[in-house]
N, C-alpha and C positions, 0 to 999 in steps of 0.2 A: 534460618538464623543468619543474619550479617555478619560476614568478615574483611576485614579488610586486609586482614596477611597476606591471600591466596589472590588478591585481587589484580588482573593486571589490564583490562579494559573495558569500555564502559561505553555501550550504546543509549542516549536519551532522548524517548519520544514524547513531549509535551503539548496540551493544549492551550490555546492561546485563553486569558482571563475573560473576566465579565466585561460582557461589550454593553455599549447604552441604546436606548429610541430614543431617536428624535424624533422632528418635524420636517426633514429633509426625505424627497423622491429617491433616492439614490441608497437601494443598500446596504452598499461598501460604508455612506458617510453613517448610517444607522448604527452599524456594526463597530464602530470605532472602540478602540477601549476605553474602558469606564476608568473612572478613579478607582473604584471598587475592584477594578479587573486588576489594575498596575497594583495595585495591594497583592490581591493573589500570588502573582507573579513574582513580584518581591519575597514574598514570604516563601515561594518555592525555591529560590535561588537561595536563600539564607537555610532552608533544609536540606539543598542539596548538599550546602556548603561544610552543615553539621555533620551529614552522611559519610562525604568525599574529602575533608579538610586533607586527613593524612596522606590520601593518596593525589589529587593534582594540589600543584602549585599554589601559592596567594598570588602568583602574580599571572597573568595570561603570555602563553607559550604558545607560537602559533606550532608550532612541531608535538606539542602536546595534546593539544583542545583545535576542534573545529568544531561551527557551529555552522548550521545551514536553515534557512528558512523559505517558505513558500512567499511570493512576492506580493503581500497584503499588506496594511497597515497596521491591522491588528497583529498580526502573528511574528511580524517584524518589531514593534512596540513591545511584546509579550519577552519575547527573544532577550530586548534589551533590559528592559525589569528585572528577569531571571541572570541575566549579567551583569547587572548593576549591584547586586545582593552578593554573588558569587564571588565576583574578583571585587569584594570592599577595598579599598587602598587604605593604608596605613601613613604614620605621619610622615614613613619614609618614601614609600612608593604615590605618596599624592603630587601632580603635577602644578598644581592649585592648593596653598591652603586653606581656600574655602571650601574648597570642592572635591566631596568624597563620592570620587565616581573615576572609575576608567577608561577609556574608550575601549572597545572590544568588535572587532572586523566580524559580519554575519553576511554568509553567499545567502545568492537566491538565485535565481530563471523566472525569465517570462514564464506566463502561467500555463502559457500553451505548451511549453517544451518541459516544463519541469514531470516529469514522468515518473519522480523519485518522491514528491513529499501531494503532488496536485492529482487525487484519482482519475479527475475526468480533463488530464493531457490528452494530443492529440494523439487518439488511434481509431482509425476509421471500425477497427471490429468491434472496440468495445461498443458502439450505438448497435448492434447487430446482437452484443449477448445479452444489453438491459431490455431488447425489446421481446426475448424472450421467454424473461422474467413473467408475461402477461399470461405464458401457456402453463406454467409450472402449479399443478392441482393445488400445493399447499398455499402457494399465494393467490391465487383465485377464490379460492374457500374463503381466507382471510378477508379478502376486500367484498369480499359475501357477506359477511358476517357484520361489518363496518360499511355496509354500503348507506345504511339512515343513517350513520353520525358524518358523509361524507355531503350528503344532503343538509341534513342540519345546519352544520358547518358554513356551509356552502349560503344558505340561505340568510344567518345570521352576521356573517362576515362581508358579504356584497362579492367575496369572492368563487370562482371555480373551482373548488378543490376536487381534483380527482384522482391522484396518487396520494400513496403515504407521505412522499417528501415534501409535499405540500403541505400537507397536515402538520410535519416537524415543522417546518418553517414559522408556519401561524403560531403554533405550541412553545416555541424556541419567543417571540416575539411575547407570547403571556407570560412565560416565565421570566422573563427582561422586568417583566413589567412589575413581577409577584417581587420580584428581590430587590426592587428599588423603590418598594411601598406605592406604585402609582396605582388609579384605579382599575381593576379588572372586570371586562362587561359582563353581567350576569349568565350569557349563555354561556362564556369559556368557561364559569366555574362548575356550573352544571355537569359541561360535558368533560372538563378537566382531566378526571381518570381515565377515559377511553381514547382523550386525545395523547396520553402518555404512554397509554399501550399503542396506540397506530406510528405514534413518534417514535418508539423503542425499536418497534418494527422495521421501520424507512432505513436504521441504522446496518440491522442484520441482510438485509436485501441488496446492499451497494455490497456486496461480497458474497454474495448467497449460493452462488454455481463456484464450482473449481477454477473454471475458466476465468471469472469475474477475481475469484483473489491472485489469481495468477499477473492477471491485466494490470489492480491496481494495488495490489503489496508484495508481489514479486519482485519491479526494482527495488524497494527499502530490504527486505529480507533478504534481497542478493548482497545488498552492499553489505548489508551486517554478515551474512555468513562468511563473505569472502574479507573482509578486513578481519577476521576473526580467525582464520585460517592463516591469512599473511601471518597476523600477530602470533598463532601459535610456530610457526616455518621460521620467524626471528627478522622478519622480514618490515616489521612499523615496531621498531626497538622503542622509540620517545612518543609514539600516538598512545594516547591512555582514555582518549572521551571523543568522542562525538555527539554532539546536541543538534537535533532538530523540534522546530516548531512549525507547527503546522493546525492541523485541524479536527474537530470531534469527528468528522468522517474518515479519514487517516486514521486516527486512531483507534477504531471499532475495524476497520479493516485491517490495521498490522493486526488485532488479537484474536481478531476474525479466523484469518490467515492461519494463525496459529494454533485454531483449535482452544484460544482459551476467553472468549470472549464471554461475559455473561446475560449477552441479550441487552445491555442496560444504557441508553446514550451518557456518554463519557460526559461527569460534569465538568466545570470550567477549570484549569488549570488541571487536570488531569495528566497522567503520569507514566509514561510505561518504562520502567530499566530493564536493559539486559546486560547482564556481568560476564566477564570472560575470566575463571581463577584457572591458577595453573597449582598442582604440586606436585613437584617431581619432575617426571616427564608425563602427565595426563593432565588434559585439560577438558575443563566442563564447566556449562553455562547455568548462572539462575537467571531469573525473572522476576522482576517484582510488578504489582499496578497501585500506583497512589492513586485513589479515588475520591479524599478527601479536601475538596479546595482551601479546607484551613490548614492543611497540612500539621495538625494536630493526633492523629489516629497513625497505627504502623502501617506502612504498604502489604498490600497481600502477596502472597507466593504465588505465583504461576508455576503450573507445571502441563506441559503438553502431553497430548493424549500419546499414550503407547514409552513414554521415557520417568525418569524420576526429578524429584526438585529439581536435584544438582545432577545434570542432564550433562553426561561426554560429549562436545564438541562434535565426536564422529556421528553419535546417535542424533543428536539436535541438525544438522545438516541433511541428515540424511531423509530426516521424518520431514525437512521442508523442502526435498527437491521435488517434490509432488506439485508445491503450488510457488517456485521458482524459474521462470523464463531462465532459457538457458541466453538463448538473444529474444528480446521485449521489441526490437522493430519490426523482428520477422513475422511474431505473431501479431502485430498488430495489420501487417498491413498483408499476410495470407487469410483467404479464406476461415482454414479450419485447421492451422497448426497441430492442435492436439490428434487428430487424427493423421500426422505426415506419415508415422511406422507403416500406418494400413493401405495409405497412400501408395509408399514404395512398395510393400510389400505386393501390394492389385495392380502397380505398374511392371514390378519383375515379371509376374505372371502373365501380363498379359506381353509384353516384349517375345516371351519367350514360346507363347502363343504364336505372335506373330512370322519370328524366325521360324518355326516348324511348317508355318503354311507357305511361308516361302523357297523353305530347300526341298519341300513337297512337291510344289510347282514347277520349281527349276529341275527336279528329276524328273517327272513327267512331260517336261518338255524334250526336254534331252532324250528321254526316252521313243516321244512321239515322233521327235525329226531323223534318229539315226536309228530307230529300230524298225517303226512303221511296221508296212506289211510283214509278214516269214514271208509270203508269197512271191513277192517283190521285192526288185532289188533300188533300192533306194541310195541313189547317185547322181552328181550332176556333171552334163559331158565337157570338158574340156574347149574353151575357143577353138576354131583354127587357129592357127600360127605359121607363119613362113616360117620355112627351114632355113636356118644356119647357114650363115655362108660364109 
């Protein structure tokens, strides 16, 4: 159940609307947002708006609201849509009388560096734990199982498909196509259902090992657990929201992450909140995931595995230091972080190995130069020397 009494902060992870195809090589320009898309979006900022009225402002507060975005067109477009609806100006607050719109400031980062909203930033280990993905019994059965519709596929597209994320891709491109009435080729619709299960699949797999949600929604769920922490210490008084936009992959990995994900790639305009309420002095987190891109249906309740809806602060942090980098460089650019404990622990041992063989040494030297024979008396004679004079 929604309240807004108890409510004092607000993490928001959305996905960017419906993008179009074209007839461009490139993409990025493919993926653009649709008119259709900027509707979605729209209509999600005007339900945020219904949701959050009483608790932020009508007007934008950079001390209240930050918004951050991955550095695309689409997700940066999406951003603005959902800001455009959210902060409506009034006859008072419009800068323009024609123009009911506000300007509203959205970060981003190159894509390389962005480590917080972009999964595959640079970190040399993560290409070392997707390629392990290849040994893991249950996804080898899987691409067993699909290996004739990876053929099919394959044969009827002109292209190679040999992962699941290839498969989403072509799938991601039919569905563009189903929602905008264009024609769809006879073999997509055929094999339509099993390309939604291998596309459903490709989502659960970009998180699938510990290490993988560690890599790529441990920065998001660091920052949210620790502004959440500040804010309960009294330490971000006038922060109340944070918005991010970003991407269906992000988003299947924050929930991934979280243990609440339900297998299903995020449709457009997708949704995840997490609320920070406080009463008294205890504070506890819910969850919600809008899944509805008409934003017409109520969002569902999340709740992580091992805690309750309305999850303490202490217990919600706690159940995510498992897949939270404590530092995200170190593990990116060590070997095998998650094993360092066993690391130090097989380096004390063996240190302490080594000191033993060497105060062992040094006493049997010691031993062998001034004890030597019993029989012999083990001494060395004195130079000459002139006497004194």
């Amino acid at each position: 159940m929604f309240t807004i009494k108890t409510l004092i902060g607000i993490a928001i992870m959305l996905l960017y609307g419906g993008v179009s195809v074209g007839s461009s090589n490139s993409m990025e320009t493919l993926r653009m947002l649709h008119v259709a898309g900027k509707v979605m979006e729209y209509q999600l900022g005007l339900w945020l708006r219904n949701r959050y009225g009483a608790f932020i402002k009508n007007v934008f507060d950079p001390e209240e609201v930050e918004v951050i975005s991955t550095d695309l067109d689409r997700t940066l477009m999406s951003a603005q849509c959902v800001l455009a609806a959210f902060y409506l100006p009034d006859e008072k607050t419009k800068f323009r009388s024609d123009l009911s719109w506000m300007p509203t400031p959205i970060h981003t980062s190159p894509k390389g560096d962005d480590k917080l909203l972009n999964i595959d930033a640079t970190c040399p280990r993560l290409s070392n734990e997707l390629s392990k993905l290849q040994t893991i019994p249950a996804i080898k059965a899987f691409y067993e199982e699909h290996k004739d519709l990876f053929k099919r596929l394959s044969d009827s597209s002109g292209l190679n498909l040999t992962t699941a994320v290839e498969v989403q891709f072509l799938f991601d491109t039919i569905k563009i196509e189903e929602i905008y009435n264009l024609t769809i080729p006879r073999w997509a619709i055929s094999d339509y259902d099993e390309m939604k299960v291998v596309s459903d699949f490709s989502f659960k797999m970009t998180s699938y090992t510990r290490e993988l949600k560690r890599l790529r929604g441990g920065p998001l769920l660091g920052m949210m657990a620790g502004n959440m922490r500040k804010k309960s210490h009294g330490d971000l008084p006038k922060k109340k929201m944070q918005m991010f936009s970003a991407h269906d992959t992000t988003v299947s990995v924050l929930l991934n992450s979280m243990g609440v994900f339900n297998d299903v790639s995020p449709p457009y305009a997708a949704t995840v909140v997490v609320e920070l309420h406080q009463t008294g002095n205890k504070y506890f987190v819910k969850m919600f995931y809008q899944n509805d891109s008409r934003m017409i249906n109520e969002p569902h309740a999340l709740k992580i595995p091992g805690c309750s809806l309305e999850c303490p602060l202490s217990n919600w942090t706690h159940l995510l230091d498992d897949v939270t980098p404590k530092d995200w460089s170190a593990e990116c650019y060590r070997p095998n972080p998650i094993l360092d404990h066993y690391y130090i622990v097989g380096l004390t041992g063996a240190s302490i190995v080594v000191l033993g063989l060497l105060i062992s040494g040094g006493i049997y030297y010691y031993r062998k130069k001034y004890a030597g024979d019993p029989t012999t008396c083990n001494y060395e004679a004195l130079e000459d020397q002139e006497p004194n004079t």
